[in-house]
C-alpha positions, 0 to 999 in steps of 0.5 A, a space after each residue: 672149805 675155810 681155813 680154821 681160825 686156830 693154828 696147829 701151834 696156839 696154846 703151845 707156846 713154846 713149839 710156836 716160838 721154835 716155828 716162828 723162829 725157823 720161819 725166819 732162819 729159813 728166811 734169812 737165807 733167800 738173797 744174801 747168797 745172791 746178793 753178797 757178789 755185788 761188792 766183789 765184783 772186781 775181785 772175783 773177775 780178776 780172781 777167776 779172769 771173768 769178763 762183766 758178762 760172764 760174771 753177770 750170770 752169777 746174778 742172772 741164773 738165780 733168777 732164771 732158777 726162781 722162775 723155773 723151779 717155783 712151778 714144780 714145788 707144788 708137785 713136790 709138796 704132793 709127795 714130800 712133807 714141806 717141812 722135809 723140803 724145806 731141809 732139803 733146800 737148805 741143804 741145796 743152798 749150803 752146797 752152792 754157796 759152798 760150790 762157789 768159792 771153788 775157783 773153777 768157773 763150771 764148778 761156781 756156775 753149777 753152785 750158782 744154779 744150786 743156790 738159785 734152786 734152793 731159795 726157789 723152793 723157800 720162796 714158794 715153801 714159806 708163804 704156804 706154812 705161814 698160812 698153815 703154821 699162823 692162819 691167825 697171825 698171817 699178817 704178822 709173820 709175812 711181815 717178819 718174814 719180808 723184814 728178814 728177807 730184806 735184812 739178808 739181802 743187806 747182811 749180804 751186801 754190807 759184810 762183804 767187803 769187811 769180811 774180805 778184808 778181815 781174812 783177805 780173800 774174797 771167798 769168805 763172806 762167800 763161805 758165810 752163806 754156805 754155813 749159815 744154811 746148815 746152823 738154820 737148820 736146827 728148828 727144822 729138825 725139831 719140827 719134823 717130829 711135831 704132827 701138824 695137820 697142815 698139808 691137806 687137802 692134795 690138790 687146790 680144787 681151783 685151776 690156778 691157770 684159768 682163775 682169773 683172780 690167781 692171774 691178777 696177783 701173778 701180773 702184779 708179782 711179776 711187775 712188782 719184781 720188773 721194777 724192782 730189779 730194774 731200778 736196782 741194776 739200773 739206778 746208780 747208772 742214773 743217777 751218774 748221769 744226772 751229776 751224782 758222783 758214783 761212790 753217793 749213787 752206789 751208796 743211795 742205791 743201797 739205801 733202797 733195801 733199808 728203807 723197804 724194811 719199815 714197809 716190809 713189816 707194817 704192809 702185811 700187818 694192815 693187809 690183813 685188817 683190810 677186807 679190801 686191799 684196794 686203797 693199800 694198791 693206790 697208796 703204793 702205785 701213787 709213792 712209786 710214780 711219784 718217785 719215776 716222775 721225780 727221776 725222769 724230770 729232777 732226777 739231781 734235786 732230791 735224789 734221796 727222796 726218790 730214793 726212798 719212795 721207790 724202796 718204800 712202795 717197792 718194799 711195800 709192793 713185794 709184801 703185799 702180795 706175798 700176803 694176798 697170797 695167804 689172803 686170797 687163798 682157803 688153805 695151805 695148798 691153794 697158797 703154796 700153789 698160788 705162790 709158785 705160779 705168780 714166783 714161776 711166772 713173775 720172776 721169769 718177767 722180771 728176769 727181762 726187766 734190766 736187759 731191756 730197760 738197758 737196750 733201751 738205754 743204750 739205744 740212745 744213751 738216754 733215760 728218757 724211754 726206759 723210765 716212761 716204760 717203767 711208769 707205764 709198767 707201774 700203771 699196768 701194776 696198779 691196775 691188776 693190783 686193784 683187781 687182787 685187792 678186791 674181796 674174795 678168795 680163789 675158790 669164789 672167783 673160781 665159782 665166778 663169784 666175787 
């Protein structure tokens, strides 16, 4: 059964501005939370008397919960509307925002878990609406959705530390994230109240676990999500050690989520064009092997470059299979399924990715291995990206037709 051309919002303008709208409020929540202790660092461990490795769960338990909890969504979705689960999660991410600024190590740690849980249900709610709210604007909307993720995941990190200093505490930048949940809100409650014929059919009527096709966009979301955080934990150390000062590295480190926007917004949109998304994959593979050789070979030579192919194809990687979700998938229910098991499988990868690449450092203080792993892991990406961005849905896999 094929999605139909004609979304539950068209000839409805104002309805589908308001969906549009909390699409993106709701998107607007899913790294900020996370992301806004990178710069406090050194204020929350003298704060709360944590040592690096202690503080490092504040970062690592999100994603350990963006692995666990996708798999149940789609279990959840059976029983509870998405529109209710999305208020639902927006409210779990209020709470652990909110539970963070408590000064009490189990009270932040279990606000940490909340937050992780809550972005988990959004990450695998929302690909699932944009292909049930816009079946015809799919491209689009998971552009605007991966731009306003990423504009979050800035907001977060460059309003840290003026906010900290505005109040002179470091918990309110920290608080910011537990308020903005609640006013993103709003269009949710309205929303509710709209009959939307979206949710049906029950089940996906594929066995995501046996399709090969559900795999190859798994393999590529997890591998996509290695890299990324990887080189996110990882960069500003090399960069050091190839003779950049540290406040420059830290500074090119962050220019990665700025540069991602641009790809963020027009990958969705010429995905969607494409019946084959194959020569897109090789594009992306060929700008961030290019940007690996450049840091394994010259990483001092033109920093800014490498720099800006990784954000570019790393932007562009993370938004392409976002929309070969919607793509590869005949309705809502088979996308969100979809979502949830490459988000289960994929984070629970890239979960691993900065521990090894920094045991194989440590190993040898040298970047040597941990960058040749990373170009292979780029190869692997490539090559079960060329098998997603093959025509076909699920379904037709399924049938063992392509």
């Amino acid at each position: 059964m094929h999605h139909p051309i004609k979304g539950p919002f068209d000839g409805r303008p104002l309805i589908f501005s308001l969906a549009v709208a909390a699409i993106l409020l709701a998107a607007a929540n899913l790294r900020g939370g996370i992301v806004v202790v990178g710069p406090l660092v050194e204020d929350i461990k003298q704060g709360l008397g944590l040592n690096a490795s202690v503080f490092s769960m504040l970062t690592t338990l999100p994603l350990i919960c963006f692995g666990v909890i996708s798999a149940i969504v789609p279990a959840l979705t059976r029983r509870v509307t998405p529109p209710i689960l999305v208020l639902g999660a927006l409210l779990v991410i209020a709470l652990g925002a909110g539970l963070r600024v408590v000064p009490v190590l189990f009270v932040i740690l279990c606000g940490t878990l909340a937050l992780g849980c809550g972005i988990a249900l959004l990450n695998v709610l929302i690909p699932g609406l944009v292909k049930g709210y816009f079946p015809r604007q799919t491209g689009i909307m998971t552009g605007l959705y991966s731009v306003t993720l990423s504009f979050g995941a800035g907001l977060g990190t460059y309003l840290a530390i003026p906010m900290r200093d505005a109040f002179a505490d470091w918990r309110a930048p920290m608080l910011l994230w537990a308020l903005l949940p609640l006013i993103c809100l709003l269009p949710w409650l309205y929303l509710l109240r709209v009959h939307v014929h979206t949710y049906q059919p029950k089940r996906t009527g594929v066995p995501l676990w046996k399709n090969p096709l559900a795999w190859a966009i798994t393999g590529y979301m997890g591998l996509q999500s290695t890299c990324f955080y990887s080189l996110a934990t990882w960069l500003p150390l090399m960069l050091f050690d190839a003779g950049l000062d540290d406040h420059y590295a830290g500074t090119l480190t962050s220019l990665i989520n700025l540069f991602a926007i641009p790809a963020n917004l027009l990958t969705p949109i010429v995905a969607a064009r494409m019946r084959d998304q194959r020569l897109l994959v090789l594009a992306i593979a060929a700008l961030a092997i290019t940007s690996l050789t450049g840091l394994l070979l010259a990483p001092a030579l033109a920093p800014l470059l490498w720099v800006g192919l990784i954000g570019i194809s790393g932007g562009a990687a993370l938004s392409l299979v976002l929309t070969l979700f919607a793509l590869r998938s005949e309705n809502t229910t088979q996308a969100m399924s979809l979502s949830a098991m490459a988000q289960s499988v994929g984070y629970l990868i890239a979960a691993t990715g900065p521990f090894v690449i920094g045991a194989l450092y440590d190993l040898n203080k040298s970047w040597l291995i941990p960058l040749l792993l990373l170009l292979l892991l780029q190869l692997a990406q490539g090559s079960l990206g060329v098998v997603a961005g093959r025509p076909g849905t699920l379904t037709s896999w399924g049938d063992g037709k392509t």
